[in-house]
Biotite code that builds the C-alpha atoms (Angstrom):
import biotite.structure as struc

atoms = struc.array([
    struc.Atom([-3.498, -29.764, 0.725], chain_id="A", res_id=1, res_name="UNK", atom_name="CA", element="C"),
    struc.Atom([-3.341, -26.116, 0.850], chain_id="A", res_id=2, res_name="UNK", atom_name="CA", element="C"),
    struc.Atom([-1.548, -23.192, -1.006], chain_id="A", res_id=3, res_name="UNK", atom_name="CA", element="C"),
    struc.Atom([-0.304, -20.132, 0.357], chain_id="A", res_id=4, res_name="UNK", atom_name="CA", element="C"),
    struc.Atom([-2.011, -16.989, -0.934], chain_id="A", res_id=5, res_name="UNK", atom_name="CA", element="C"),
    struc.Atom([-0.873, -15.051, -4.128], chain_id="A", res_id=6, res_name="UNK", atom_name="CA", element="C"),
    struc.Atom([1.060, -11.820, -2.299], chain_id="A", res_id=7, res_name="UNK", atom_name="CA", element="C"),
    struc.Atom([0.702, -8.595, -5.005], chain_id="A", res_id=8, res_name="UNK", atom_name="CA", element="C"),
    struc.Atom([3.043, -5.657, -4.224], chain_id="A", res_id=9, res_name="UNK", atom_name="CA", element="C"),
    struc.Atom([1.557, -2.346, -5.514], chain_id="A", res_id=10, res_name="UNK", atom_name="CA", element="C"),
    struc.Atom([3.803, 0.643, -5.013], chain_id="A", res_id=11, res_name="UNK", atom_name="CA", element="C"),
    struc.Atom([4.697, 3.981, -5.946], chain_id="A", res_id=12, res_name="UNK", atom_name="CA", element="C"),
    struc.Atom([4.791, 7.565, -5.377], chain_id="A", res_id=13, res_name="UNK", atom_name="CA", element="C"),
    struc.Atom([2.711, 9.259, -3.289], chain_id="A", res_id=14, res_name="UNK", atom_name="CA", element="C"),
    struc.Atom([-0.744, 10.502, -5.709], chain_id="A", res_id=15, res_name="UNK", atom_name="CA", element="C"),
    struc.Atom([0.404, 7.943, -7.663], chain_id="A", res_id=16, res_name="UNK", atom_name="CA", element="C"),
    struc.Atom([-2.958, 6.350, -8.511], chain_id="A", res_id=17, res_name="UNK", atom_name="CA", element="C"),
    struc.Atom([-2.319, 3.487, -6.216], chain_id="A", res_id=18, res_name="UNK", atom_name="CA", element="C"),
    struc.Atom([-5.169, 3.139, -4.534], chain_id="A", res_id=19, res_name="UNK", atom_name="CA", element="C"),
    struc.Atom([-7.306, 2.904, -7.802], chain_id="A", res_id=20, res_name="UNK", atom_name="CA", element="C"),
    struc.Atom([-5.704, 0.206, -9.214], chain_id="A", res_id=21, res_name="UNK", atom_name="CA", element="C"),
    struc.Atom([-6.337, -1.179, -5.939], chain_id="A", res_id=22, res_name="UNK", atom_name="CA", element="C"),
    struc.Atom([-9.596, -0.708, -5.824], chain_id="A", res_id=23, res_name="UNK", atom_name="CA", element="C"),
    struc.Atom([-10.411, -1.520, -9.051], chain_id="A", res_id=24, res_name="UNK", atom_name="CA", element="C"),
    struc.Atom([-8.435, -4.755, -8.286], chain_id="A", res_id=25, res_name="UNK", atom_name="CA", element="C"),
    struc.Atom([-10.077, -5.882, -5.432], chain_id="A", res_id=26, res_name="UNK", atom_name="CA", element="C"),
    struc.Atom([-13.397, -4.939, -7.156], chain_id="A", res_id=27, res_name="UNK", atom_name="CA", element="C"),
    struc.Atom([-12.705, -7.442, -9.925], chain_id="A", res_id=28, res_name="UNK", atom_name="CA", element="C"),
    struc.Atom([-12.170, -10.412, -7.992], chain_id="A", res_id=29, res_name="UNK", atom_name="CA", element="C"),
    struc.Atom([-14.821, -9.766, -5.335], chain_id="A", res_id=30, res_name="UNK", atom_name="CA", element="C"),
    struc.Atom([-14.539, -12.031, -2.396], chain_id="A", res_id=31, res_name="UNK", atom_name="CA", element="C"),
    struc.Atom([-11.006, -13.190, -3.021], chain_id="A", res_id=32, res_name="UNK", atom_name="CA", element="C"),
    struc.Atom([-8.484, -10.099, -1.897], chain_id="A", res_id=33, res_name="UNK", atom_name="CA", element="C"),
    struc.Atom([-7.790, -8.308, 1.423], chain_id="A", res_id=34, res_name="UNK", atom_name="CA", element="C"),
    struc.Atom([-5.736, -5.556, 1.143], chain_id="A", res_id=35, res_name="UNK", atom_name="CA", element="C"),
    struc.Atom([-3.294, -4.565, 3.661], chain_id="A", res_id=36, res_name="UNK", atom_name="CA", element="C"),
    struc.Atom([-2.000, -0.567, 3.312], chain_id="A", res_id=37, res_name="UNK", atom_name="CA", element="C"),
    struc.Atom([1.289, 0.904, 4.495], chain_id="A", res_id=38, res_name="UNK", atom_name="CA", element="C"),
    struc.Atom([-0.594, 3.670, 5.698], chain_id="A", res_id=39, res_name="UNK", atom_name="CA", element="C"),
    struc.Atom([-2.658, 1.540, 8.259], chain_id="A", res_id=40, res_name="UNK", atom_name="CA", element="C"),
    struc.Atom([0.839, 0.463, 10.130], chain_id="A", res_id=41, res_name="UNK", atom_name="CA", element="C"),
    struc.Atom([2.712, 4.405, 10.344], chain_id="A", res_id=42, res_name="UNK", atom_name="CA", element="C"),
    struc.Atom([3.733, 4.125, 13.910], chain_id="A", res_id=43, res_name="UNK", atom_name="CA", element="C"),
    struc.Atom([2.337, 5.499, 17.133], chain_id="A", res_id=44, res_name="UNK", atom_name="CA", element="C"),
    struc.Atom([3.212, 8.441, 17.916], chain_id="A", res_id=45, res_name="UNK", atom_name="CA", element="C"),
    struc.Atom([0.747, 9.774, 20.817], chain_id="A", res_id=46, res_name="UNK", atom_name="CA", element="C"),
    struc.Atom([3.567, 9.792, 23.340], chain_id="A", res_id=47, res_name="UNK", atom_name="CA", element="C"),
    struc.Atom([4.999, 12.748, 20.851], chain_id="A", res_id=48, res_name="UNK", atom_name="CA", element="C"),
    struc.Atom([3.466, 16.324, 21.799], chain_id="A", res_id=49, res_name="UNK", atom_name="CA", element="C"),
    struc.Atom([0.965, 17.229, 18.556], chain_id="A", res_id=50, res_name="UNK", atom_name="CA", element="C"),
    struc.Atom([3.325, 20.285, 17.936], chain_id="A", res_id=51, res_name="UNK", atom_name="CA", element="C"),
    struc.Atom([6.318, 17.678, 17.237], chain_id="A", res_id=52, res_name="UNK", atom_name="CA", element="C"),
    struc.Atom([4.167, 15.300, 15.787], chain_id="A", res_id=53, res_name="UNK", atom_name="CA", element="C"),
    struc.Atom([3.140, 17.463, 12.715], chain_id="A", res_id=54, res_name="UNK", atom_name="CA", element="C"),
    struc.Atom([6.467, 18.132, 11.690], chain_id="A", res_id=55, res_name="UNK", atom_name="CA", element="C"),
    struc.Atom([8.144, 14.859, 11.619], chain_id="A", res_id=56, res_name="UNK", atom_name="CA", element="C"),
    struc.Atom([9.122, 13.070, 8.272], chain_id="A", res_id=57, res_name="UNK", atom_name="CA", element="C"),
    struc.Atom([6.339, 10.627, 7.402], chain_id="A", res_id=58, res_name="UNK", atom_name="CA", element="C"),
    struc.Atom([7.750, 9.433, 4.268], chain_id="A", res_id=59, res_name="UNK", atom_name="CA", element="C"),
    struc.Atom([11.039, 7.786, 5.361], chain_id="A", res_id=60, res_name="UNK", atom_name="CA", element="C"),
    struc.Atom([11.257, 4.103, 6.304], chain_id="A", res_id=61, res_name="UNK", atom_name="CA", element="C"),
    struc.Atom([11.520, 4.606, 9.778], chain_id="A", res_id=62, res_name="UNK", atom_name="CA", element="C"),
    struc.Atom([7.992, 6.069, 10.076], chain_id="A", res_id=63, res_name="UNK", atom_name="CA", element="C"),
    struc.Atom([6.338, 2.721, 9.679], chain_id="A", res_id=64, res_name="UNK", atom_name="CA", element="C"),
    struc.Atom([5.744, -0.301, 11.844], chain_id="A", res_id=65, res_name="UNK", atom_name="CA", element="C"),
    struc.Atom([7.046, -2.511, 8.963], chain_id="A", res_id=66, res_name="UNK", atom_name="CA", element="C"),
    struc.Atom([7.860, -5.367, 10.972], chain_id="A", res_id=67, res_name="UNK", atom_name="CA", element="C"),
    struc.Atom([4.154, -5.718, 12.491], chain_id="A", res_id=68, res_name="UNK", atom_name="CA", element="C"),
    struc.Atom([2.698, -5.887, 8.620], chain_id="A", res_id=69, res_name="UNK", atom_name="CA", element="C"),
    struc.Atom([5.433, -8.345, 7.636], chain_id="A", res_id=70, res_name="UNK", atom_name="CA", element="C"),
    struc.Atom([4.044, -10.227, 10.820], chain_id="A", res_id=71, res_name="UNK", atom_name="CA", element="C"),
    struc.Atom([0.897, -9.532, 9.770], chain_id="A", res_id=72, res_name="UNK", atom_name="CA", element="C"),
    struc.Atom([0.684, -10.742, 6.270], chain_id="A", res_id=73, res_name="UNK", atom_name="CA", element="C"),
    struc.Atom([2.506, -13.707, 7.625], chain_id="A", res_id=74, res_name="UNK", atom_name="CA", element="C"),
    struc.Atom([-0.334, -14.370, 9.843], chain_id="A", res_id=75, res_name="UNK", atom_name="CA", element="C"),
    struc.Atom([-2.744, -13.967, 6.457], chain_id="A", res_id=76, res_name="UNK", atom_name="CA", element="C"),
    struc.Atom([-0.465, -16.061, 4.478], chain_id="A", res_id=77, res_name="UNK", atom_name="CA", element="C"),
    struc.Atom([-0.616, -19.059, 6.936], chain_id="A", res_id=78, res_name="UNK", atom_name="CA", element="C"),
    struc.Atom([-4.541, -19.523, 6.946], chain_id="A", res_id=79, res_name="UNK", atom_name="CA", element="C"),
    struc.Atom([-4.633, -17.076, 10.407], chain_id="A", res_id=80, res_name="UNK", atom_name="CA", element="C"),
    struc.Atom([-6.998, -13.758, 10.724], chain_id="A", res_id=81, res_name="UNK", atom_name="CA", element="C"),
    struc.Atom([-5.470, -10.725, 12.060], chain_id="A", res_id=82, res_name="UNK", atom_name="CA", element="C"),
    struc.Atom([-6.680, -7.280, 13.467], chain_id="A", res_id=83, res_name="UNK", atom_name="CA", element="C"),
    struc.Atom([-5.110, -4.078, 11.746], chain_id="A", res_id=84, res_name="UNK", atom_name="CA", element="C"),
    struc.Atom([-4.553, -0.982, 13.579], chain_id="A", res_id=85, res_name="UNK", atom_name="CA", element="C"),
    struc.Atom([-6.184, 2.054, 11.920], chain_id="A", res_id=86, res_name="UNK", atom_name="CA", element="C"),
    struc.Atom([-4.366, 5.132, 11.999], chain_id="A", res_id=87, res_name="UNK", atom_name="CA", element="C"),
    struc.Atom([-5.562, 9.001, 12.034], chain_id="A", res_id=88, res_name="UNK", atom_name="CA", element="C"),
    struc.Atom([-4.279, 11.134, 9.074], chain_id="A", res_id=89, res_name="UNK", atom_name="CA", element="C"),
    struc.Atom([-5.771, 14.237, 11.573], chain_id="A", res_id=90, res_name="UNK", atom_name="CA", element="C"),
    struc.Atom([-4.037, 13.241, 14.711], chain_id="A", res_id=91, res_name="UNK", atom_name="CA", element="C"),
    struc.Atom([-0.724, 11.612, 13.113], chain_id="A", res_id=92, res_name="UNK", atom_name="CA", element="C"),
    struc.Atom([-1.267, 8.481, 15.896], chain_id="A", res_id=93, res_name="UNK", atom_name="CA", element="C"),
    struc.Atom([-3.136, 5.387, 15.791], chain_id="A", res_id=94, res_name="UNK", atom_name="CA", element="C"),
    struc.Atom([-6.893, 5.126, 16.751], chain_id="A", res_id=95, res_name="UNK", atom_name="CA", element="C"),
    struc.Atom([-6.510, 2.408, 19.268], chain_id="A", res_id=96, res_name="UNK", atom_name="CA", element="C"),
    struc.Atom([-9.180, 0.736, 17.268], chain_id="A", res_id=97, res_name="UNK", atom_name="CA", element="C"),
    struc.Atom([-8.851, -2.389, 14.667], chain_id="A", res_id=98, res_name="UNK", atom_name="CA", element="C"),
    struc.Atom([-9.840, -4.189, 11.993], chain_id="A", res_id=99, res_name="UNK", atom_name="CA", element="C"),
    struc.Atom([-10.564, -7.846, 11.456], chain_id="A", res_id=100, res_name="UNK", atom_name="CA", element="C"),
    struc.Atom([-9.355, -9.118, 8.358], chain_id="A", res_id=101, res_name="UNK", atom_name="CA", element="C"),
    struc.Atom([-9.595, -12.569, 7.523], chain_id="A", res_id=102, res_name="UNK", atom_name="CA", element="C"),
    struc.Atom([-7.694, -14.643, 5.498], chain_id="A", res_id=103, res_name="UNK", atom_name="CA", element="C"),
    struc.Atom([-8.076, -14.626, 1.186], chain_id="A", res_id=104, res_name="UNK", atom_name="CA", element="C"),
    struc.Atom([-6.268, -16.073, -1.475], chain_id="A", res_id=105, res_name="UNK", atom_name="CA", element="C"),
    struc.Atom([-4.908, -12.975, -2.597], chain_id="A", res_id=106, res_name="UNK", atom_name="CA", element="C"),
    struc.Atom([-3.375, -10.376, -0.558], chain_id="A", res_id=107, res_name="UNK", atom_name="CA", element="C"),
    struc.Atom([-2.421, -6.953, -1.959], chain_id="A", res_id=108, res_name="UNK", atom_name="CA", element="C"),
    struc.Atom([0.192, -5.131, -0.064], chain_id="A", res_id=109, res_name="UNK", atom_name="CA", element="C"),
    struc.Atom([0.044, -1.421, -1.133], chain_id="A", res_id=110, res_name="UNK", atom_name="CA", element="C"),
    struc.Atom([2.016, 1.451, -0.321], chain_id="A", res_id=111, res_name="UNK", atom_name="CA", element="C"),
    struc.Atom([4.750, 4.319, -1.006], chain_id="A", res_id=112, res_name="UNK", atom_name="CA", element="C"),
    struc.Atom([7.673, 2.123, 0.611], chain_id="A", res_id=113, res_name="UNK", atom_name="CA", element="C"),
    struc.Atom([6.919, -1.592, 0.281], chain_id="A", res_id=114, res_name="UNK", atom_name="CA", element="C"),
    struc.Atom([9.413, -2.240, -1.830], chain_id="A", res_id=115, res_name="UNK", atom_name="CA", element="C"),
    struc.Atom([12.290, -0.836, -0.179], chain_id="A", res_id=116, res_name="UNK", atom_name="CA", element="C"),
    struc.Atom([11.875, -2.968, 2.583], chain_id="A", res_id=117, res_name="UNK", atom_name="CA", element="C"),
    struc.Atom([13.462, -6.386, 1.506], chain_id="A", res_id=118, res_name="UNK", atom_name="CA", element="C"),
    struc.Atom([12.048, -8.684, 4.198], chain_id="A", res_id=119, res_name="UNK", atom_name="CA", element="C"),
    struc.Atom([8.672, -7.856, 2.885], chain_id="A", res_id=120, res_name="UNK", atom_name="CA", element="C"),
    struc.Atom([9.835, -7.578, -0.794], chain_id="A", res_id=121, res_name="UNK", atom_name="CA", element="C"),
    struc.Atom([10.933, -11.258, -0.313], chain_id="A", res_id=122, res_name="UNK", atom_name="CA", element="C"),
    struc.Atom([7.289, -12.390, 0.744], chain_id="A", res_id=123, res_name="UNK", atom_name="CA", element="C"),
    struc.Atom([5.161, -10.681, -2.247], chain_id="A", res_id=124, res_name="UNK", atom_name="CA", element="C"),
    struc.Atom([4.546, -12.829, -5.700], chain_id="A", res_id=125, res_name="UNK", atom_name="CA", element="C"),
    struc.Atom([3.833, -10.361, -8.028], chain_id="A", res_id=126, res_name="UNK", atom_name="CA", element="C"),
    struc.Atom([5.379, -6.951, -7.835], chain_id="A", res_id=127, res_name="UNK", atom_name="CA", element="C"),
    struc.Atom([3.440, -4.014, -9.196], chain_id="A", res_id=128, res_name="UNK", atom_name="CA", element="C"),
    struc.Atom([5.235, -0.635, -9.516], chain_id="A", res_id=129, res_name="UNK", atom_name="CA", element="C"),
    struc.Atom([2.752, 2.675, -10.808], chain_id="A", res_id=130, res_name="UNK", atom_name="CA", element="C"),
    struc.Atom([4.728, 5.201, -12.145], chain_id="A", res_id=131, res_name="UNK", atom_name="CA", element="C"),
    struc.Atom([3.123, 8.651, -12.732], chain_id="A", res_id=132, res_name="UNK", atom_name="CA", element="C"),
    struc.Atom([4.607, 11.614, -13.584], chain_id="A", res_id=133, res_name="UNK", atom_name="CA", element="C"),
    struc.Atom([5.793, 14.101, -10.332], chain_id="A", res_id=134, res_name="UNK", atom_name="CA", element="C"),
    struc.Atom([3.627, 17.135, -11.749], chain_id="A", res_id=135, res_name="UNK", atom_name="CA", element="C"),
    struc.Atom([-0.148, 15.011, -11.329], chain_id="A", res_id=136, res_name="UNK", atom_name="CA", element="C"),
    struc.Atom([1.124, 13.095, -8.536], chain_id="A", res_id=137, res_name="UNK", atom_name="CA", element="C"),
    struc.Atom([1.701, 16.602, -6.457], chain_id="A", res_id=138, res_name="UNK", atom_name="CA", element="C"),
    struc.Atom([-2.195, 17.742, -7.767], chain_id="A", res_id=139, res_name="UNK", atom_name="CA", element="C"),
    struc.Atom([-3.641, 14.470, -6.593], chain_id="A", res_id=140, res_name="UNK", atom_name="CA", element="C"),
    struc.Atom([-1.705, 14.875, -2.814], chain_id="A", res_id=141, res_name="UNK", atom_name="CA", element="C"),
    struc.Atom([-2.698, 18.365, -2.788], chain_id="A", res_id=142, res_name="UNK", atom_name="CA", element="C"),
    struc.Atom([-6.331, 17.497, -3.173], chain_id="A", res_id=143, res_name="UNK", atom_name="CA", element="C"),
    struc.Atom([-6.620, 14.737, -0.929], chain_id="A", res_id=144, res_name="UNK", atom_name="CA", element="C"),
    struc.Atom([-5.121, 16.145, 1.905], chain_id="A", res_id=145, res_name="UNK", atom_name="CA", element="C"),
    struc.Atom([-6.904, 19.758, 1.555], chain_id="A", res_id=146, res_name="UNK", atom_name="CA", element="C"),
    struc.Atom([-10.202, 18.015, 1.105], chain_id="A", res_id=147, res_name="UNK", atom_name="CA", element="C"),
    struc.Atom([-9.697, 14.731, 2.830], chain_id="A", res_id=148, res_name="UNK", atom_name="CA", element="C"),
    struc.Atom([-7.390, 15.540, 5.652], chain_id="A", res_id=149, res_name="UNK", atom_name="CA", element="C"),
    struc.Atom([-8.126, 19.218, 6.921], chain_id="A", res_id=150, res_name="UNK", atom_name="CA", element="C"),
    struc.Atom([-4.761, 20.019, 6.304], chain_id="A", res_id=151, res_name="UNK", atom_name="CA", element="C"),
    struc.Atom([-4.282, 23.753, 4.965], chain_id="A", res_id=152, res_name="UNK", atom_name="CA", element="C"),
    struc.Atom([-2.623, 24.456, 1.093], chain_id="A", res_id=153, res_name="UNK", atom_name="CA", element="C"),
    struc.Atom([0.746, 25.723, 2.844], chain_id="A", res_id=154, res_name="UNK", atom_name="CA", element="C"),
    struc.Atom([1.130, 22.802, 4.715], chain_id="A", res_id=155, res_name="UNK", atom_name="CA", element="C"),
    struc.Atom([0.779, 20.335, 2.071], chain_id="A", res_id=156, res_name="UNK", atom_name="CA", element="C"),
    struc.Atom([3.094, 22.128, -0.194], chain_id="A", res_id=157, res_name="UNK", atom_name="CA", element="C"),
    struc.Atom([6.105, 22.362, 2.574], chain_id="A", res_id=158, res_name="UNK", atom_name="CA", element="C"),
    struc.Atom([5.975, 18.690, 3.475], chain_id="A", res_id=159, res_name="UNK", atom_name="CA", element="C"),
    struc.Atom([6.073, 18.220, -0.196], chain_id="A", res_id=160, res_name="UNK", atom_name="CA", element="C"),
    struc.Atom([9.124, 19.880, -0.411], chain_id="A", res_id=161, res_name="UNK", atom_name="CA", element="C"),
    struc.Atom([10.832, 19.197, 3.202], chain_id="A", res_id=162, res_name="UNK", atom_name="CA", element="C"),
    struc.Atom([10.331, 15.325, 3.115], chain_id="A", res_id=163, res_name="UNK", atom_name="CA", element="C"),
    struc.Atom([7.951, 14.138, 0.263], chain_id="A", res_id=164, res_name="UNK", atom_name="CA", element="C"),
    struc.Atom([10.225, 14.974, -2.792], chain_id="A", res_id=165, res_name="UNK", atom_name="CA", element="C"),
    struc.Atom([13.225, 14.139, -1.270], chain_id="A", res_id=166, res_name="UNK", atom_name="CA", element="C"),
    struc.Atom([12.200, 10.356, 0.223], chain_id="A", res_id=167, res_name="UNK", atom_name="CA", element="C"),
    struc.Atom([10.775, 9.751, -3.387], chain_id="A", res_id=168, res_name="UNK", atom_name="CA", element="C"),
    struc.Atom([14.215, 10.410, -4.977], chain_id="A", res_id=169, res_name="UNK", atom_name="CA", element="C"),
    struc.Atom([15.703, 8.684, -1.981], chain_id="A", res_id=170, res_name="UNK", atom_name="CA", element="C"),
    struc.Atom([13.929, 5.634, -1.415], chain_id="A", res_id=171, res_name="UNK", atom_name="CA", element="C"),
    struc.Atom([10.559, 5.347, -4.030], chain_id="A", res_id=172, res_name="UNK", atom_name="CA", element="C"),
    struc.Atom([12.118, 5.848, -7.223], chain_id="A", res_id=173, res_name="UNK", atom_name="CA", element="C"),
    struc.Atom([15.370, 3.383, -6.696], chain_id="A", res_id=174, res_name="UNK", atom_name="CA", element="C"),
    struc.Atom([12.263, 0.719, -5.626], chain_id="A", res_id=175, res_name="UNK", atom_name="CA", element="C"),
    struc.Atom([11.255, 0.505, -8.665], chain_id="A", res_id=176, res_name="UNK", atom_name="CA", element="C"),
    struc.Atom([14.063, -1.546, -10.094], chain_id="A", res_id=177, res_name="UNK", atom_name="CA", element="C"),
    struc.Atom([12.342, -4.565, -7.811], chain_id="A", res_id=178, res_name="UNK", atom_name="CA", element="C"),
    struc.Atom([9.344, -4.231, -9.763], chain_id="A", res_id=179, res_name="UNK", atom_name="CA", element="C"),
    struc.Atom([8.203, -7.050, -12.027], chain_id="A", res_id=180, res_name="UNK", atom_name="CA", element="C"),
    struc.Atom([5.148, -4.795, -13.652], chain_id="A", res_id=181, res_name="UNK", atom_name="CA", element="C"),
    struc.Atom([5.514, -1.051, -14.036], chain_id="A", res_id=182, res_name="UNK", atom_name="CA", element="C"),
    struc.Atom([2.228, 0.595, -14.960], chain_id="A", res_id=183, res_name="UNK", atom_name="CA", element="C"),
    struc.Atom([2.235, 4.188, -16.354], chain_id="A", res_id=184, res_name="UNK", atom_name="CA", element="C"),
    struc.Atom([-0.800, 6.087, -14.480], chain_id="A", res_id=185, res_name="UNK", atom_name="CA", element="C"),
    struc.Atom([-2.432, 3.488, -12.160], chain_id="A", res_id=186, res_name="UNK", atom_name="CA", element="C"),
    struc.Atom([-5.574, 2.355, -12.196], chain_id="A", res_id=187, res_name="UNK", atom_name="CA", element="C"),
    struc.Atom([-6.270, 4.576, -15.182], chain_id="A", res_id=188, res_name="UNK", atom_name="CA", element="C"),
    struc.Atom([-4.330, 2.425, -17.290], chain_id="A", res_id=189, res_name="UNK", atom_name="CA", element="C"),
    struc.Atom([-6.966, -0.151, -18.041], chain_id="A", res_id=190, res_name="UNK", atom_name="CA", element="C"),
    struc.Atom([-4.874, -2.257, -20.654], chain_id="A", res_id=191, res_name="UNK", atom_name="CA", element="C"),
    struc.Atom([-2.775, -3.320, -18.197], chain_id="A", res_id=192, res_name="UNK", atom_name="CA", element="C"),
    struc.Atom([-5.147, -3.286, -15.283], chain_id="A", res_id=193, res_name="UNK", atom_name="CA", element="C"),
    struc.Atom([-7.290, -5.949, -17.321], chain_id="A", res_id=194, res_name="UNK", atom_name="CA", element="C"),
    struc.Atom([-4.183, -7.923, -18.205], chain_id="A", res_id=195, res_name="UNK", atom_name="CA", element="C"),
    struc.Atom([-2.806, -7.559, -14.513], chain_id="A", res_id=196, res_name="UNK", atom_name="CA", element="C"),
    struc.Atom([-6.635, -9.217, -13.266], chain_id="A", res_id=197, res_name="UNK", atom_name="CA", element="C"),
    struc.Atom([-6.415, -11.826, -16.140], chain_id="A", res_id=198, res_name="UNK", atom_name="CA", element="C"),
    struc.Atom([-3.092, -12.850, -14.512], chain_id="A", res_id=199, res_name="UNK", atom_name="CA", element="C"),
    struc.Atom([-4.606, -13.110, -11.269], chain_id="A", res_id=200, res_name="UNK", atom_name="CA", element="C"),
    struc.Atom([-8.130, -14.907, -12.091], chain_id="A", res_id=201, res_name="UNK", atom_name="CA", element="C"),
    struc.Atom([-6.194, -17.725, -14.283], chain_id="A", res_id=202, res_name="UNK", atom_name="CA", element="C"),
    struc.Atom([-4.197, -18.452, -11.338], chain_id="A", res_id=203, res_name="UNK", atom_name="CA", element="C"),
    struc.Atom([-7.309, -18.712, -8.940], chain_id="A", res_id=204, res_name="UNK", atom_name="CA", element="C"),
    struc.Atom([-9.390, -20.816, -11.228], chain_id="A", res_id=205, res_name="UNK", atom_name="CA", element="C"),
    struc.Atom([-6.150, -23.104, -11.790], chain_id="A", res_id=206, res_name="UNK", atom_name="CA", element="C"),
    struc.Atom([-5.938, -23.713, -7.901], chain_id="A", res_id=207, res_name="UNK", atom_name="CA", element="C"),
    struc.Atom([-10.112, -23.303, -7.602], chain_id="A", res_id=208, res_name="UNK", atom_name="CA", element="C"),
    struc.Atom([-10.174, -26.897, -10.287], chain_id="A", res_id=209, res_name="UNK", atom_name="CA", element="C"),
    struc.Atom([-7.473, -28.562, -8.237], chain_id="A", res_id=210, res_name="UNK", atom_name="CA", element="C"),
    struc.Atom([-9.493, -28.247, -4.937], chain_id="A", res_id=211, res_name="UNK", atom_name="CA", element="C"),
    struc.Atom([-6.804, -25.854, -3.158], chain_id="A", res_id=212, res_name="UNK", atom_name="CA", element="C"),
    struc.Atom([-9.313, -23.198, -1.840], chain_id="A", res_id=213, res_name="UNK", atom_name="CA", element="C"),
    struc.Atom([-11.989, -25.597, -1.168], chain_id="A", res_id=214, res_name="UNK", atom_name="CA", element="C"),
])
């Protein structure tokens, strides 16, 4: 007999302080998530001249390959391995490399728009919504994309303005009604990161005694 995998949701704006609850996550119950990103699945764009490419809106729906995660996570949720594209945050396009990921009893789906999507919203267990304030989030984007992705203060600050703020207030921020969990600050919220990985490792050891992951 086998169980389908626990599905967790973890969205929010961008600099939100998803990825460290993530990470912090996953590092909690070692061995038993894979986590699949948003980010890894924006769509290819290397048929679009760089020029175009850098000013396009990366932060509406329509930017992502959402149907090839929902296939993917599909894939992970019926016992199959997948490879992941990877995707250049210099280059705006797709590597044309992979990455294997194998199946685990918990998949985390993270990212900006996964819960606007309802196809994918429909396939997640537990729905995790981090909610920081717009003033920190900006700071955090600012910093990781000076320092992370070579892209220059001015830069970061238009997009911000042209497309970030407004597909938050468009298509984030009404997400977050789907939510089942909204934690204030992320990952730095450890009360209810340790309740949120209580959750989870009760419902692995209850399916780990009955022989499901065997």
């Amino acid at each position: 007999m086998n169980c389908s995998p626990f599905v967790i949701g973890v969205a929010g704006g961008t600099g939100s302080g998803k990825t460290t609850l993530v990470t912090k996550f996953q590092q909690a119950i070692a061995g038993e998530a894979v986590v699949l990103s948003h980010d890894f699945y924006y769509c290819d764009n290397t048929d679009i001249p760089f020029e175009e490419r850098i000013k396009m809106n990366y932060d509406h729906p329509n930017a992502f390959d959402t149907d090839l995660m929902i296939e993917d996570v599909k894939k992970l949720k019926n016992g199959q391995a997948i490879d992941r594209p990877q995707y250049s945050f210099v280059t705006y396009t797709r590597t044309g490399e992979t990455v294997h990921v194998e199946p685990s009893p918990v998949i985390i789906v993270e990212g900006i728009l996964i819960f606007e999507n309802r196809d994918l919203l429909n396939m997640m267990d537990i729905k995790v919504f981090v909610d920081t304030d717009a003033d920190i989030r900006l700071i955090r984007r600012l910093t990781r994309d000076v320092k992370e992705r070579g892209r220059s203060l001015d830069s970061v600050i238009n997009q911000y303005m042209n497309t970030v703020k407004p597909m938050h207030e468009q298509f984030v921020e009404p997400s977050k009604k789907n939510a089942d969990i909204i934690i204030p600050e992320g990952g730095e919220n450890m009360v209810a990161l340790h309740m949120l990985i209580d959750r989870i490792n009760a419902l692995l050891n209850n399916t780990t005694e009955n022989g499901i992951y065997q």
